[in-house]
PyMOL CGO cylinders between C-alpha atoms (Angstrom):
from pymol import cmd
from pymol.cgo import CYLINDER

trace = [
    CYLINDER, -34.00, 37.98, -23.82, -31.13, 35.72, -23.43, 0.3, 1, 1, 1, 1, 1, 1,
    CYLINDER, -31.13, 35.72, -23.43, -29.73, 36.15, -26.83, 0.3, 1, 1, 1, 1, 1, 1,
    CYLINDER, -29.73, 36.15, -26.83, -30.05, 40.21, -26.79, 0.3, 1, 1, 1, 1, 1, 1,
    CYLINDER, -30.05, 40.21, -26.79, -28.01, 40.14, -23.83, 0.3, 1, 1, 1, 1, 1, 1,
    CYLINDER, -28.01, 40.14, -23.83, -25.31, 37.84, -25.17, 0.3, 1, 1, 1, 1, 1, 1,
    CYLINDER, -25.31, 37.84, -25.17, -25.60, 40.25, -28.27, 0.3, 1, 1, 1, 1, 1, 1,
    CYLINDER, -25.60, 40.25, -28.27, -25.10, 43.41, -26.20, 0.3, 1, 1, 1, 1, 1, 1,
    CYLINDER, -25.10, 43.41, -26.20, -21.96, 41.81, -24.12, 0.3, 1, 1, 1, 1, 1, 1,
    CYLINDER, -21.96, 41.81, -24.12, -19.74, 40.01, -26.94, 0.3, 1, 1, 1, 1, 1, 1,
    CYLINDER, -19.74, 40.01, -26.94, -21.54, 42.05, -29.68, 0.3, 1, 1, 1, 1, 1, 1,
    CYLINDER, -21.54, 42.05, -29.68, -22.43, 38.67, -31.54, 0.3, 1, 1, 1, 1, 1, 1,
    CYLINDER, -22.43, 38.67, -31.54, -24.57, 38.50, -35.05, 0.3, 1, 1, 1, 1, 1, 1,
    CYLINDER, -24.57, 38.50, -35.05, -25.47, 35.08, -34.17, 0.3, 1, 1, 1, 1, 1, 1,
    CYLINDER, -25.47, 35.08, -34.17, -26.43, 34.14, -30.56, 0.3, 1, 1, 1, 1, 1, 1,
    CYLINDER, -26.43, 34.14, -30.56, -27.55, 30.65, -31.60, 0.3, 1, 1, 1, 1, 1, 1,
    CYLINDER, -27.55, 30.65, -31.60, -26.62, 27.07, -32.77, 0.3, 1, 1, 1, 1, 1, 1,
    CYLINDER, -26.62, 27.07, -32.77, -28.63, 24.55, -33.22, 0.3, 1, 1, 1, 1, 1, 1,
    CYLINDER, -28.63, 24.55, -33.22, -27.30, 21.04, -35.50, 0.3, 1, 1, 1, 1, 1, 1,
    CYLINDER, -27.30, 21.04, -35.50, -29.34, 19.29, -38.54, 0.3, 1, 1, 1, 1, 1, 1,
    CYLINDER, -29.34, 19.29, -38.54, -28.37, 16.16, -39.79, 0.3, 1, 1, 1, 1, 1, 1,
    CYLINDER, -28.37, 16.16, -39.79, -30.45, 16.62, -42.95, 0.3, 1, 1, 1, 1, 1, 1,
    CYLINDER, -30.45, 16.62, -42.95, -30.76, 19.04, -45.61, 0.3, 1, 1, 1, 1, 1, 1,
    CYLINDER, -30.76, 19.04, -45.61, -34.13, 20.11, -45.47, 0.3, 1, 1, 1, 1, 1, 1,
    CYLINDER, -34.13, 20.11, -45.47, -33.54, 21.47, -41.96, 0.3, 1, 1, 1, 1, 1, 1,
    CYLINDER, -33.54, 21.47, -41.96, -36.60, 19.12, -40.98, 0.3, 1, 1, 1, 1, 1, 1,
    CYLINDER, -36.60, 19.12, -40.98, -34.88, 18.12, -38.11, 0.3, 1, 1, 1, 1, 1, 1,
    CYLINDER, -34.88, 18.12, -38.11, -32.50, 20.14, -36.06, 0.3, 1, 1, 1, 1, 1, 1,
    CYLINDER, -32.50, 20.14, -36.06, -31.49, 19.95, -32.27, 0.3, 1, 1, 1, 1, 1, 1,
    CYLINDER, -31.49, 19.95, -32.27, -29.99, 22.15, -29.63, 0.3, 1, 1, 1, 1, 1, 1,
    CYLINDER, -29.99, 22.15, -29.63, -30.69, 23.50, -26.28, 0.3, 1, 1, 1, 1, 1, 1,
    CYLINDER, -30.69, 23.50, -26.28, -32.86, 26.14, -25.61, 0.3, 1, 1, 1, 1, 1, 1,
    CYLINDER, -32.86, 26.14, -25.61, -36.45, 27.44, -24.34, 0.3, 1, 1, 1, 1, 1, 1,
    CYLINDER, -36.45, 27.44, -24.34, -38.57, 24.42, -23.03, 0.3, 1, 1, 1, 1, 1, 1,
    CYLINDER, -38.57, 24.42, -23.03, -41.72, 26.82, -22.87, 0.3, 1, 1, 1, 1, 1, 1,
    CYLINDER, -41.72, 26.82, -22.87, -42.15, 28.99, -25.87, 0.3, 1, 1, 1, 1, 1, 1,
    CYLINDER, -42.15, 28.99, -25.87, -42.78, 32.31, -23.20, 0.3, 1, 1, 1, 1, 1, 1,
    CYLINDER, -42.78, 32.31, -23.20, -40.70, 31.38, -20.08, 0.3, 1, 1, 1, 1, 1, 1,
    CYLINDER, -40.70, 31.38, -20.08, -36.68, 32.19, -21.18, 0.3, 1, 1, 1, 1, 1, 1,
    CYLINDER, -36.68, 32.19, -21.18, -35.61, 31.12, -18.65, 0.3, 1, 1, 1, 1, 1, 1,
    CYLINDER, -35.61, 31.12, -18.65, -36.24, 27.23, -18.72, 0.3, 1, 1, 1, 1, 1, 1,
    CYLINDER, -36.24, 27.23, -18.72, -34.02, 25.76, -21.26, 0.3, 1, 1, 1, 1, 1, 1,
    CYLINDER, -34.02, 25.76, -21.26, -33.36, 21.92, -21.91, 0.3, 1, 1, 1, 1, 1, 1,
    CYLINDER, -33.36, 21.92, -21.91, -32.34, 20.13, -25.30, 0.3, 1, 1, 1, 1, 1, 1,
    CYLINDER, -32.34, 20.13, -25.30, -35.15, 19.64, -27.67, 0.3, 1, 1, 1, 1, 1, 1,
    CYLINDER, -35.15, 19.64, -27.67, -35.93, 19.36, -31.45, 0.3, 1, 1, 1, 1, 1, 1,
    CYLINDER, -35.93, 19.36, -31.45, -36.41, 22.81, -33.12, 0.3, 1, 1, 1, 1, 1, 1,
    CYLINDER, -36.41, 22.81, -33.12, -38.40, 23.32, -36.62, 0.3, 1, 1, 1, 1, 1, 1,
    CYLINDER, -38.40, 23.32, -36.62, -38.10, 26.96, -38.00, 0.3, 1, 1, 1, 1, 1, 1,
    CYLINDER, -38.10, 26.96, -38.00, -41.80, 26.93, -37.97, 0.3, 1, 1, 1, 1, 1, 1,
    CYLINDER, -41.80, 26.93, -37.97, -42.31, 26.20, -34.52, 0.3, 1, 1, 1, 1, 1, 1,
    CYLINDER, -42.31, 26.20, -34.52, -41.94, 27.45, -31.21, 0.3, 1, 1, 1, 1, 1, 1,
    CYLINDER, -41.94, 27.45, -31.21, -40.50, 30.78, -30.41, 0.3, 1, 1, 1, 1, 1, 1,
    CYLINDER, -40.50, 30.78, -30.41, -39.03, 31.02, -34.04, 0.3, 1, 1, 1, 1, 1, 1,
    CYLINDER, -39.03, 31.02, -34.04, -43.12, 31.20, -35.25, 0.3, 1, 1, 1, 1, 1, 1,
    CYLINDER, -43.12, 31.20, -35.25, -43.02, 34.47, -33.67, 0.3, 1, 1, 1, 1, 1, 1,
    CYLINDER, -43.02, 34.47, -33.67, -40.74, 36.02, -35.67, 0.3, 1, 1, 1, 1, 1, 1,
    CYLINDER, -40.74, 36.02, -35.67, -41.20, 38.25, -39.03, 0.3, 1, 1, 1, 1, 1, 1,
    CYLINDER, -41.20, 38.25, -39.03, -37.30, 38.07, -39.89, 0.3, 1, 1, 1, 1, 1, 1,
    CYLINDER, -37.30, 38.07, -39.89, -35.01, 34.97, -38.46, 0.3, 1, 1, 1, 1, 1, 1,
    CYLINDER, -35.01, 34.97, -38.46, -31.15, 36.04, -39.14, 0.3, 1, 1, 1, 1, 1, 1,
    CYLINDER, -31.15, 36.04, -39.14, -29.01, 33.17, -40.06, 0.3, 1, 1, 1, 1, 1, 1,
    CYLINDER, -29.01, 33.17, -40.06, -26.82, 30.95, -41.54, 0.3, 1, 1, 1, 1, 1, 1,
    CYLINDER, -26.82, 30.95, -41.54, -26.69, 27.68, -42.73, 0.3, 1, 1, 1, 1, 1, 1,
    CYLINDER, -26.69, 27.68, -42.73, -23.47, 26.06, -42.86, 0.3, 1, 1, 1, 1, 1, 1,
    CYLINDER, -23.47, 26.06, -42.86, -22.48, 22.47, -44.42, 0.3, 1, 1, 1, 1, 1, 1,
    CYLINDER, -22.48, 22.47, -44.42, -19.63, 20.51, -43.43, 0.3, 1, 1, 1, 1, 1, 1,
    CYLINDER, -19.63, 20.51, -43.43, -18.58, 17.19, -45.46, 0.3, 1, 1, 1, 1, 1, 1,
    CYLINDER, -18.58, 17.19, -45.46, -17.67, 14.44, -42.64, 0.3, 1, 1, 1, 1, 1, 1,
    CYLINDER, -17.67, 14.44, -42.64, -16.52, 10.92, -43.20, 0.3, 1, 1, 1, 1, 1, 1,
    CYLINDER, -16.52, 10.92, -43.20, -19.18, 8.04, -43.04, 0.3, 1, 1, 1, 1, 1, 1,
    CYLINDER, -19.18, 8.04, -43.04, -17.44, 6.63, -39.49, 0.3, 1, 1, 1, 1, 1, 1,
    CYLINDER, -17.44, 6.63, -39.49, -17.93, 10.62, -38.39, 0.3, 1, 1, 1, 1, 1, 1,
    CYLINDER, -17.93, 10.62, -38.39, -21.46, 11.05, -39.50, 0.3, 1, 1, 1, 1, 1, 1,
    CYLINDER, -21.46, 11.05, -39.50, -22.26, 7.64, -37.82, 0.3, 1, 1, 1, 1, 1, 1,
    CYLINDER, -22.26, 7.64, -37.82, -20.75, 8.88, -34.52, 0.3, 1, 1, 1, 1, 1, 1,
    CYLINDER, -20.75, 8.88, -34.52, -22.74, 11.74, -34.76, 0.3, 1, 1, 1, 1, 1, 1,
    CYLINDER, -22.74, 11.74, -34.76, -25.67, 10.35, -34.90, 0.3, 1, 1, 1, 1, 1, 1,
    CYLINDER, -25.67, 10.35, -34.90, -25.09, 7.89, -32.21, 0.3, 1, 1, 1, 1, 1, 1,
    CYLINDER, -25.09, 7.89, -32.21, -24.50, 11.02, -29.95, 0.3, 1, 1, 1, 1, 1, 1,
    CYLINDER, -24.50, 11.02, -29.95, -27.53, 12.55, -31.16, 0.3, 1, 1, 1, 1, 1, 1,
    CYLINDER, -27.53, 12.55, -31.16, -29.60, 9.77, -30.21, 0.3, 1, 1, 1, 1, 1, 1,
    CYLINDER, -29.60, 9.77, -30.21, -27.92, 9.45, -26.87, 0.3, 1, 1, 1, 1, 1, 1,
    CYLINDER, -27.92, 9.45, -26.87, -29.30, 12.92, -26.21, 0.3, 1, 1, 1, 1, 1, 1,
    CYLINDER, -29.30, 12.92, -26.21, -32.82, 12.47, -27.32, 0.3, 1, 1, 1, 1, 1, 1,
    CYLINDER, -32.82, 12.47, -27.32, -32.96, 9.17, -25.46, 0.3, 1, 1, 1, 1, 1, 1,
    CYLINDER, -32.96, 9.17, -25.46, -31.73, 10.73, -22.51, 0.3, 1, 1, 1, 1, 1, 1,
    CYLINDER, -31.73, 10.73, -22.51, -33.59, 14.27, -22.73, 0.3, 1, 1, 1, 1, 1, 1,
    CYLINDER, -33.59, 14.27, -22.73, -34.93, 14.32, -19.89, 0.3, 1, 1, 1, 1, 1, 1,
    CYLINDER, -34.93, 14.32, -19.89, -31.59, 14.43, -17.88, 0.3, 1, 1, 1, 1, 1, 1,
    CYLINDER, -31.59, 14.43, -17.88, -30.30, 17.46, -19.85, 0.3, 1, 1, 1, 1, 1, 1,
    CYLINDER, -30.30, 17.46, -19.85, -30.58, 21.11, -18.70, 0.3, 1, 1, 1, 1, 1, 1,
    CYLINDER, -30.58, 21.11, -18.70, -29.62, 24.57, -20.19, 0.3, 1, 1, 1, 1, 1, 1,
    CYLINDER, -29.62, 24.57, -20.19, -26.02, 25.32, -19.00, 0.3, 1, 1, 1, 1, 1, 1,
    CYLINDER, -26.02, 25.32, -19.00, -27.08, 29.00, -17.16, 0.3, 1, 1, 1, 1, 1, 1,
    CYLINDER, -27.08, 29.00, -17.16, -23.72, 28.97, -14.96, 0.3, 1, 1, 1, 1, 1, 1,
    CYLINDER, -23.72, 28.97, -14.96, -21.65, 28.43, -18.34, 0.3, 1, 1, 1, 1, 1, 1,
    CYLINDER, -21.65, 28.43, -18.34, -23.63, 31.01, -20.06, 0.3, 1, 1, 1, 1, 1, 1,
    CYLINDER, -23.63, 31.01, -20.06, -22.16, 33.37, -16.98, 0.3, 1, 1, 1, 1, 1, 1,
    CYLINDER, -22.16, 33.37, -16.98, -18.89, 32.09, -17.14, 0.3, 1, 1, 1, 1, 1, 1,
    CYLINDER, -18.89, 32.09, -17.14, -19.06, 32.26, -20.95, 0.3, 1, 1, 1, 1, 1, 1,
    CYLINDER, -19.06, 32.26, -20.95, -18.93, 36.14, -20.82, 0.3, 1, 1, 1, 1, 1, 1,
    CYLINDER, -18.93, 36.14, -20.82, -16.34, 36.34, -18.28, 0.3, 1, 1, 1, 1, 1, 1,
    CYLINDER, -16.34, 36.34, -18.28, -14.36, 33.79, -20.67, 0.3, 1, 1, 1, 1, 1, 1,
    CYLINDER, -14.36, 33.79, -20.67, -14.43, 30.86, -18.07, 0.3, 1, 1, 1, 1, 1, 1,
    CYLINDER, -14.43, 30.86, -18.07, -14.84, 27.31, -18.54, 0.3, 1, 1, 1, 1, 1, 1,
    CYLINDER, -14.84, 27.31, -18.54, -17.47, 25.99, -16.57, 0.3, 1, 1, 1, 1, 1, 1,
    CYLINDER, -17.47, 25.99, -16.57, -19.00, 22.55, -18.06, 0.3, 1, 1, 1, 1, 1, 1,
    CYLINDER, -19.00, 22.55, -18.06, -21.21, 20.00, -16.59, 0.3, 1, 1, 1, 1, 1, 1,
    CYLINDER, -21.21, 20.00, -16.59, -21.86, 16.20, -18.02, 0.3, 1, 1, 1, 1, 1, 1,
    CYLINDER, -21.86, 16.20, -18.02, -25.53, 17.20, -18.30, 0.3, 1, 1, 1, 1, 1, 1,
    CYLINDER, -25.53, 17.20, -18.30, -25.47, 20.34, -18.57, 0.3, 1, 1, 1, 1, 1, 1,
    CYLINDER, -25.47, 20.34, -18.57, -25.14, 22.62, -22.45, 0.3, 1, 1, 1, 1, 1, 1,
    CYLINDER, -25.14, 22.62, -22.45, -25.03, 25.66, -24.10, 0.3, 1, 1, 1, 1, 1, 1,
    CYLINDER, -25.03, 25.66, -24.10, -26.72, 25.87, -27.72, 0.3, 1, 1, 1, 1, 1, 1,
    CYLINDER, -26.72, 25.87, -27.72, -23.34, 26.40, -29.02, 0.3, 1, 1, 1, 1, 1, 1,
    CYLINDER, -23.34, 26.40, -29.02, -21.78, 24.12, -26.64, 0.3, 1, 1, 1, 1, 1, 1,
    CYLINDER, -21.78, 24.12, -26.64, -23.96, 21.20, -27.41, 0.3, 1, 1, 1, 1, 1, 1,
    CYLINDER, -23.96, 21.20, -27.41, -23.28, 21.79, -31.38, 0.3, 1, 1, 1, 1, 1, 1,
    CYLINDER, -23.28, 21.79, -31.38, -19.46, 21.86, -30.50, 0.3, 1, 1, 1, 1, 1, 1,
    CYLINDER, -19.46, 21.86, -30.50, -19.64, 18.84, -27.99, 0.3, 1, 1, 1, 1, 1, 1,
    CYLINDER, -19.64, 18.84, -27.99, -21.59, 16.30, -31.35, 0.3, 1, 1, 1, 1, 1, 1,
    CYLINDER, -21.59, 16.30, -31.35, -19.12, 17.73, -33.87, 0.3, 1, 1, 1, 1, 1, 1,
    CYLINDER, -19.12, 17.73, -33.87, -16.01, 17.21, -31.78, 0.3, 1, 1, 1, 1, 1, 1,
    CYLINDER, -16.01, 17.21, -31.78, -16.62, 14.05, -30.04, 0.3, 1, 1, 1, 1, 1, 1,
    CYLINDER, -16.62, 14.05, -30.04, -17.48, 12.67, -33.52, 0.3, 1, 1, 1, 1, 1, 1,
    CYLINDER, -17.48, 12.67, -33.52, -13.77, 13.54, -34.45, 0.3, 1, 1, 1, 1, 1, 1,
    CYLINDER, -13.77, 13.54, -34.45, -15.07, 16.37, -36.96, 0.3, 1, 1, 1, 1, 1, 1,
    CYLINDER, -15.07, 16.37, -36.96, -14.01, 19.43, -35.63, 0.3, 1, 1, 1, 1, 1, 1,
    CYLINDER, -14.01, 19.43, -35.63, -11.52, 20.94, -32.67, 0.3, 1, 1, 1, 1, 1, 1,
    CYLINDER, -11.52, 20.94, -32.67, -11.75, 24.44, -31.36, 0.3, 1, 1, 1, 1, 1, 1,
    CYLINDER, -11.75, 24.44, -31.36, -9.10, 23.39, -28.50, 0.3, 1, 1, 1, 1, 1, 1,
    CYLINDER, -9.10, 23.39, -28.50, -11.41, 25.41, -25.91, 0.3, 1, 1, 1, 1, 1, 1,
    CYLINDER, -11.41, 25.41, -25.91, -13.72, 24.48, -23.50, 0.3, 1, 1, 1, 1, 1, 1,
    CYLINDER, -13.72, 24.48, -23.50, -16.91, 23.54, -25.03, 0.3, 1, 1, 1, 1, 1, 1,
    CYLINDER, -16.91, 23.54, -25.03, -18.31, 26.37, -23.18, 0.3, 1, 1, 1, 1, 1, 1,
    CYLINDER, -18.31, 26.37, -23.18, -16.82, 28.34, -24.19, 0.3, 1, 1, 1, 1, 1, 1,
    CYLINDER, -16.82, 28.34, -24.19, -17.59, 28.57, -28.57, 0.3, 1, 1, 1, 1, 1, 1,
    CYLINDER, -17.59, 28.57, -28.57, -19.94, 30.83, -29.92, 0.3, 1, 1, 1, 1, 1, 1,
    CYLINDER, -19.94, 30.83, -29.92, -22.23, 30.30, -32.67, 0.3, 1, 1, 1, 1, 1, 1,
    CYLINDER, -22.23, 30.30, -32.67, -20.14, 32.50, -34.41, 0.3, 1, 1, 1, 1, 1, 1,
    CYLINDER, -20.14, 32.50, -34.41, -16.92, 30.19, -34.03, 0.3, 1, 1, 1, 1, 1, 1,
    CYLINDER, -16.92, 30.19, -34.03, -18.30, 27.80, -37.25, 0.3, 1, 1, 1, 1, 1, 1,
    CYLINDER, -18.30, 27.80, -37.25, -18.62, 30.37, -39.62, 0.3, 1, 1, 1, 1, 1, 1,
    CYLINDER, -18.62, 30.37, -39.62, -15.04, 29.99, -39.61, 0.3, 1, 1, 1, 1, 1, 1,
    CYLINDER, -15.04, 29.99, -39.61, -14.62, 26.58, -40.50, 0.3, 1, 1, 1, 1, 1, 1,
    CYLINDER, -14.62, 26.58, -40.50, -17.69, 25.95, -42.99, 0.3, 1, 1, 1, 1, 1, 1,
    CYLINDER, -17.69, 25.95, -42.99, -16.95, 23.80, -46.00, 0.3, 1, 1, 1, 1, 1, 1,
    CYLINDER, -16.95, 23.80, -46.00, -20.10, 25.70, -47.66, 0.3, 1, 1, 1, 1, 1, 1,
    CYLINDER, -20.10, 25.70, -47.66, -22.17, 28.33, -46.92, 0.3, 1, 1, 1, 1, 1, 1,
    CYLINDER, -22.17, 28.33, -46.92, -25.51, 26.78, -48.09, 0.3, 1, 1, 1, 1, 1, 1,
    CYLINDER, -25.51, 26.78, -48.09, -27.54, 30.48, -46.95, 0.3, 1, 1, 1, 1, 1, 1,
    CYLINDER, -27.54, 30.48, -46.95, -27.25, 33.66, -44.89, 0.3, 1, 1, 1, 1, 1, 1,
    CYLINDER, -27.25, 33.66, -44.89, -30.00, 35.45, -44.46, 0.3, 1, 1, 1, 1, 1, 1,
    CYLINDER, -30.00, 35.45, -44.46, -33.46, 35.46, -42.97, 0.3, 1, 1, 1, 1, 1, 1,
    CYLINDER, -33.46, 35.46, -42.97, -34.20, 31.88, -42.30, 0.3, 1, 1, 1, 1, 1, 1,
    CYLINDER, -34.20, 31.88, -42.30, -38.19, 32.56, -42.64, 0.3, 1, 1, 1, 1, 1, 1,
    CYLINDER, -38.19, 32.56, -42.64, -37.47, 32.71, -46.52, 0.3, 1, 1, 1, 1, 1, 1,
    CYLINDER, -37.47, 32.71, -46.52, -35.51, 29.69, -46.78, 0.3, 1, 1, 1, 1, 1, 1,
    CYLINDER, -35.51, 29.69, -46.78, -36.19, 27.11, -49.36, 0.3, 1, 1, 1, 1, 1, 1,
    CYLINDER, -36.19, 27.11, -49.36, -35.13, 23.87, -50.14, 0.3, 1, 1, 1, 1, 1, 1,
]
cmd.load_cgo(trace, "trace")
């Protein structure tokens, strides 16, 4: 529901980001539904492209993008990643900057992300990657532009490593 209507408004073929550390795609994080049927919960969890709401779909449009990091940036990473899932209980979906998002207006919060925003937050705190906007602000779209590799585009569901 949430993603259609982000579709509809900035006309977006992706409406999601989520951020894997490995290459299998085993394990990937972001922020969205807490309850597979309730969209309008969201907190930062662990996503599989088996699980969840993603189960329910026939056809899962995406990409999969690779980006080489230093060691030191991959370690930072990873630190921040684990600062989230240690801490998941204190983070919430960012509704307001969803809102403010489409009216192209920052609106952050320390606890507080965006799918997108949470991607863009790991990558540029780690010293990867700077869009020089508010995190809020970047779409999922916004990396396609800076992938070192492609890996896949496509539907997800036929995915193989």
């Amino acid at each position: 529901m949430i993603s259609r209507l982000i579709q509809l408004v900035k006309k977006d073929k992706y409406t999601h980001a989520a951020l894997a550390l490995d290459k299998d795609l085993n394990t990937m994080y972001s922020f969205g539904r807490k309850y597979v049927f309730n969209p309008f919960l969201g907190r930062f969890r662990r996503e599989r492209l088996d699980e969840g709401i993603y189960k329910f779909h026939k056809v899962l449009p995406g990409a999969v993008l690779e980006i080489e990091v230093t060691k030191e940036q991959h370690e930072k990473a990873i630190s921040l990643l684990n600062q989230f899932i240690n801490n998941s209980h204190i983070y919430k979906y960012n509704y307001k900057g969803l809102f403010h998002s489409l009216l192209k207006k920052e609106a952050c919060a320390d606890n507080r992300f965006l799918c997108s925003e949470f991607v863009y937050y790991v990558l540029n705190e780690s010293g990867i990657l700077d869009f020089h906007v508010s995190r809020n602000l970047v779409r999922p779209q916004d990396f396609l532009s800076l992938a070192d590799r492609l890996i896949y585009q496509g539907d997800l569901k036929q995915l193989n490593y």
